[in-house]
N, C-alpha and C positions, 0 to 999 in steps of 0.2 A: 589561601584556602578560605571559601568563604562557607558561612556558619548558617545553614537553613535548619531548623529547630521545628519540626513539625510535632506541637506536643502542647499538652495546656499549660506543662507548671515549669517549663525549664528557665533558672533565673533571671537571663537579659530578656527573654522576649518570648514566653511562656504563653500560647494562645494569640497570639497574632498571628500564626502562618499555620493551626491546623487545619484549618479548610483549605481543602484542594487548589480552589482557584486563585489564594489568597499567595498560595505555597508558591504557585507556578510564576503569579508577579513577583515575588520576590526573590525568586531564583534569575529572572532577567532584570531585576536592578542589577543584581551581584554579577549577571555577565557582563550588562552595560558597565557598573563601576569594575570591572576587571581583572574580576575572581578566573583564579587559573585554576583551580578545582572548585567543586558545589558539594557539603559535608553536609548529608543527610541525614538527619536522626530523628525517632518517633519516640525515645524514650529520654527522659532528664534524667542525669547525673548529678542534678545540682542536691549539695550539701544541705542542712538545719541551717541557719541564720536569721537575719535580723528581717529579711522579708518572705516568710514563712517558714513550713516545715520541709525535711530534707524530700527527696524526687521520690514516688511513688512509684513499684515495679511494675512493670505490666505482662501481659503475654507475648509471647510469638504472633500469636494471629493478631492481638490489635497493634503490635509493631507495626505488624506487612500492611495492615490495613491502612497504617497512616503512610505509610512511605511506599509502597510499591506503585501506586498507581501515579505519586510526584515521580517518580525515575522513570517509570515507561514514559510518560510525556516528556517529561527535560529531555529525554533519548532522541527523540524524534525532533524536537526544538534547536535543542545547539549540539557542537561537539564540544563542548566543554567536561571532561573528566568529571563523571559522580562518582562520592566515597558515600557509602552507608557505615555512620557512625553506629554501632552496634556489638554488643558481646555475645549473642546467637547465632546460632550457626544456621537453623534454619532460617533466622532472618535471613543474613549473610546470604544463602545460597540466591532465594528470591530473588534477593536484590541485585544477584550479579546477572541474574537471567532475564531481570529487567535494562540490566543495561550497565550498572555500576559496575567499573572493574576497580574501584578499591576497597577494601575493609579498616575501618578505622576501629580499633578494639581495643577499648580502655582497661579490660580484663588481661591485656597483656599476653594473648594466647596461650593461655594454661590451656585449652580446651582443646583435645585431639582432635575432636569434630571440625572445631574451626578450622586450626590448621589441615585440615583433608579437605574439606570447602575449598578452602583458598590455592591450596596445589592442585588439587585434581580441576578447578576453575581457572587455573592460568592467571587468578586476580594476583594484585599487590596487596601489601598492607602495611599498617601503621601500629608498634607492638608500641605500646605506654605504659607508663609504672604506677600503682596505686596500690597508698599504703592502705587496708582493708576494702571496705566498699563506698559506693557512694553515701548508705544510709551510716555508716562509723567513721568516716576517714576523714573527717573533722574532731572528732572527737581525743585533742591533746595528742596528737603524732607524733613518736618519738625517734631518734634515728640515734643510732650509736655514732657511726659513719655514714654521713648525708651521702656525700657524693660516692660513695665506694658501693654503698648499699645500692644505689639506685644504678649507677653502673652496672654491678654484679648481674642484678635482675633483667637489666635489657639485655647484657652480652648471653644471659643463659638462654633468655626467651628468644631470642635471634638465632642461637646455636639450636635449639629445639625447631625454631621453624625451616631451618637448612635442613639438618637431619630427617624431618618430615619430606623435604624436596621441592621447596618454597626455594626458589632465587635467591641469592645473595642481591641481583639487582631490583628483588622487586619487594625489597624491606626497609622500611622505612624505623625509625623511633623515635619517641616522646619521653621527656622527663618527666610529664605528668603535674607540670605547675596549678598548683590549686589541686590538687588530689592526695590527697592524706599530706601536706605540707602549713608548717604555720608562715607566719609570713616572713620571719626570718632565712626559713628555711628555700620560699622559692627565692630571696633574693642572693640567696648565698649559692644556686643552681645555676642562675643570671650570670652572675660573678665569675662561675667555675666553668659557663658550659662548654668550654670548648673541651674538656675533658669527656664530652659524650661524645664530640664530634670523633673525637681520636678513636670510638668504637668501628668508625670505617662502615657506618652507615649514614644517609641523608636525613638528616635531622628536625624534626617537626615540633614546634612550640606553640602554647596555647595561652597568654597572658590575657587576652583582649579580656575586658570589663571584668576582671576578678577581683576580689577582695582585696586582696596586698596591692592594686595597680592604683591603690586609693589613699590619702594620706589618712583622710575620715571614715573609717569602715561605713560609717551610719548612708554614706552618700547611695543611690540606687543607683542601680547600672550604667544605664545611659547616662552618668553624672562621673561617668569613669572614663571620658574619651581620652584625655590628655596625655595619664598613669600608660595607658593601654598602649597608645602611641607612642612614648617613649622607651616600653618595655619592649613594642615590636625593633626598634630601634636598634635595642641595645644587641636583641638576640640576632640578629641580620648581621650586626658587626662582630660577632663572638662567634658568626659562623652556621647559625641557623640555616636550613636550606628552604623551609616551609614553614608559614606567617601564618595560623589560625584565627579569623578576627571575624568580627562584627558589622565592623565600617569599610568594607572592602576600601572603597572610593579615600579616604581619608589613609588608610594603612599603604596604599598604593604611595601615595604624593611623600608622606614620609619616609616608603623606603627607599623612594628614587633619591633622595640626596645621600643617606647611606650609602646605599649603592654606590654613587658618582664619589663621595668622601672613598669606602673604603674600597673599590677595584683601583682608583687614580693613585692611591698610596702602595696596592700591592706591585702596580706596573712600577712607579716611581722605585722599588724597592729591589 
């Protein structure tokens, strides 16, 4: 899944792709390097740190505004699957009427609206876990129980979007690495994930250029490719089904030996 960020202040790459035409080259790099979905988003999520202050909210309309008219194009452009990363539901709907049939929603579907969006649209979606919001969920996270917690909240928000009449095949989850997590904590999700995998849904992870992918916090993003690739790495061999990155092109090459290490040892086995 490759990461097109239509927005001024989102951490890695904040203002380079809000203009239109800017948006549209860089959604065919990601086809060219080999992006198997295009995640669209108009609003930052990013946390308080060392290279500014946390994401700024915005509205519904200036959401649609930056992202609806990239999805009607990309539609007509490739057939490569767009997700609008989004917690609105009226974003949400635009966006599937532009063309997206996924919802990537870091709100984790609390929202009845969404989940009626997303069934009554026949979309898929992506339910992820975060501890508060993006403007607190930095702010010292604490977990009684890491991984039972975080468990708990995808199995319920999964069971909630069944009961709404959302597919079991068309739910995806996220453990929300880098979203209300210290760095201990996403490394100990890494360690653990296949214990989401066991939830008996296709499994979505988000490491690429985040804080803990770094040994020096102080490093800027793009100074995080290595962390990022190793992390993509490890999640692919613990069973991840879905790579959310930055560097399509690079994340691709990495996971091919992966890939060839761990399918030749399941046949071997």
């Amino acid at each position: 899944m490759g990461v097109l960020n239509i927005t001024p202040d989102s951490f890695s790459d904040g203002g380079l792709f809000l203009d239109r035409d800017a948006a549209i080259r860089r959604a065919a790099q990601l086809v060219e390097d080999g992006a198997d979905i295009i995640d669209i988003g108009g609003e930052s999520s990013r946390p308080a740190g060392p290279y500014g202050k946390g994401a700024v909210a915005v509205t519904a309309e200036e959401e649609k505004r930056r992202t609806i008219p990239v999805i009607e194009d990309l539609t007509l452009r490739f057939d490569t699957p767009l997700s609008i990363d989004t917690v609105k539901a009226d974003v949400a709907s635009a966006a599937i009427d532009a063309g997206a049939t996924v919802v990537n929603d870091i709100s984790g579907l609390q929202d009845p609206a969404m989940r009626d969006v997303i069934q009554t649209r026949n979309a898929s979606v992506v339910i992820m876990h975060m501890q508060g919001s993006p403007q607190t969920m930095q702010h010292a996270p604490v977990y009684g129980d890491l991984i039972g917690e975080v468990s708990g909240f995808l199995a319920s928000a999964a069971c909630l979007a069944e009961s709404a009449g959302i597919e079991k095949s068309r739910i995806a989850i996220d453990p929300g690495l880098g979203f209300g997590k210290t760095y201990e904590h996403n490394y100990e999700i890494i360690r653990k994930l296949r214990s989401f995998c066991d939830l008996g849904y296709p499994l979505l992870v988000g490491p690429s250029r985040k804080t803990f992918v770094s040994k020096d916090a102080s490093l800027p993003p793009k100074q995080r490719e290595e962390g990022s690739l190793a992390a993509c790495v490890l999640c692919a061999c613990a069973g991840a089904h879905i790579i959310r990155v930055h560097n399509v092109q690079a994340a691709r090459r990495a996971l091919y030996v992966a890939d060839r290490v761990r399918f030749s040892s399941e046949i071997e086995t």
